[in-house]
Wavefront OBJ file of the C-alpha trace (Angstrom):
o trace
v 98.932 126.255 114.380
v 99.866 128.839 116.740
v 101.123 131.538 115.135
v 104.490 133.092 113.402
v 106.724 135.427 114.708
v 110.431 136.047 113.367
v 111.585 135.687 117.454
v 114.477 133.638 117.476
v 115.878 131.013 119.881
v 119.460 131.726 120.328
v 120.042 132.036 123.667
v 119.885 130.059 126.688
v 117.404 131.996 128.099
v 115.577 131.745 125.141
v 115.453 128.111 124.971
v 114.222 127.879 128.453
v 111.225 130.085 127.801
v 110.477 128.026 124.704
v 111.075 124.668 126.775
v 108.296 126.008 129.695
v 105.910 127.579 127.144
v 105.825 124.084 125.296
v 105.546 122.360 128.828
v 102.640 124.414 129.517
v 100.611 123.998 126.601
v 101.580 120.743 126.531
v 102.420 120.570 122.414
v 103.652 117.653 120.998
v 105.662 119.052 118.324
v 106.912 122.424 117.699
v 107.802 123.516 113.549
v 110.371 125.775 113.187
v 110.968 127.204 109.542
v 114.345 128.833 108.914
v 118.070 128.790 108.362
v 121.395 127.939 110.096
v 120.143 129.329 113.850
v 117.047 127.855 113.544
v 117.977 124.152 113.095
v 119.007 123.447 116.581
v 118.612 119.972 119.155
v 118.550 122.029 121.824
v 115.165 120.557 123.392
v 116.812 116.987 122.524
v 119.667 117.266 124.296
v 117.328 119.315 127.207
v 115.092 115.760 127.278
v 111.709 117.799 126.489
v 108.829 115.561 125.010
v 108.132 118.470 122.249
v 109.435 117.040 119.205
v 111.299 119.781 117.303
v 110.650 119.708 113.078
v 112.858 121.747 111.236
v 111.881 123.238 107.754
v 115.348 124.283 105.988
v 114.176 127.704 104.493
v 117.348 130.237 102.854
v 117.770 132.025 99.951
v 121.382 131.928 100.923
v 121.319 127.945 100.346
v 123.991 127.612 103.075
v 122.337 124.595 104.958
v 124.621 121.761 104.156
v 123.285 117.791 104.603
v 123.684 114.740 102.270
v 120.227 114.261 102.414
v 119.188 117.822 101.459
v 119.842 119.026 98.000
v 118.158 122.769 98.161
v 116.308 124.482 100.618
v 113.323 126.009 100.371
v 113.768 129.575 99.066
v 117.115 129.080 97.782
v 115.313 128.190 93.543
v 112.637 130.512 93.638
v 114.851 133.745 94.030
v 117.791 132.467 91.844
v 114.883 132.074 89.046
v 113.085 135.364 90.266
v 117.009 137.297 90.043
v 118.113 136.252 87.230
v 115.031 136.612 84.993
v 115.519 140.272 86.452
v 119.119 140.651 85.449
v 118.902 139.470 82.234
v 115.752 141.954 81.222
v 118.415 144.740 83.120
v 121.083 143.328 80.747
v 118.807 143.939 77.393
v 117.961 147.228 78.719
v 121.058 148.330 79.492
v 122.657 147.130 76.153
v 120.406 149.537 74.024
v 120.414 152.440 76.731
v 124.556 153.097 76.701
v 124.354 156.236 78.745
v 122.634 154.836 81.648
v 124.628 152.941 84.565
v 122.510 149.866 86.219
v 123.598 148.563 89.528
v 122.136 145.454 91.149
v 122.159 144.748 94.867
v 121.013 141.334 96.543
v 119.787 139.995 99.126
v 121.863 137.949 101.678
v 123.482 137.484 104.499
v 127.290 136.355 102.829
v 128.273 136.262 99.435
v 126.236 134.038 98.777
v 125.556 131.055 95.598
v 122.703 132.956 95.066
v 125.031 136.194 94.681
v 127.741 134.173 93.145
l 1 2 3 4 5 6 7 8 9 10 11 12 13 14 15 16 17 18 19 20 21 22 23 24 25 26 27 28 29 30 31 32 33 34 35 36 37 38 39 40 41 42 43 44 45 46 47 48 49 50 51 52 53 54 55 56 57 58 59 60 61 62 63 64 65 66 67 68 69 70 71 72 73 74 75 76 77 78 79 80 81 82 83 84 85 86 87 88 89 90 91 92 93 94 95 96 97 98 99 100 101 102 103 104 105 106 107 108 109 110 111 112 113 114
């Protein structure tokens, strides 16, 4: 393993750099962990040997395949939020004079938000 780094490969001149840094050391397969931009056949269509994994990894759960049901990310924080709304909920029904307000995480209204 190489190393992590939240770069991202968006742009053509991205995905060259990628393609000659993978051509110089040569890898056989590259794993990219991530949502929507990460899950690309870029290097595919480009003909590079380095085969390209993709781990689908959102909280926003907005990676849509028939043979993916969740994606990593997307279960842990709907269990972590709403264990944490509903002790917010018991506080706030014996504490009357107190306003609570809840902000989360995510890109776009999101199932997670929903």
């Amino acid at each position: 393993m190489l190393g992590r780094s939240s770069d991202k490969i968006r742009t053509p001149e991205d995905i060259t750099k990628t393609a000659a840094t993978c051509q110089k050391l040569a890898l056989d397969g590259l794993i990219l962990i991530g949502a929507t931009h990460t899950l690309t056949d870029n290097f595919l269509k480009s003909g590079i040997k380095t085969v390209v994994n993709c781990v689908p990894c959102t909280i926003d759960n907005n990676i849509h395949h028939k043979d993916l049901e969740i994606s990593v990310g997307f279960a842990t924080s709907s269990h972590t939020y709403s264990t944490l709304i509903s002790n917010l909920m018991i506080d706030a029904s014996s504490n009357t004079k107190y306003w609570y307000f809840i902000r989360l995480m995510g890109r776009d209204p999101s199932h997670l938000t929903l």
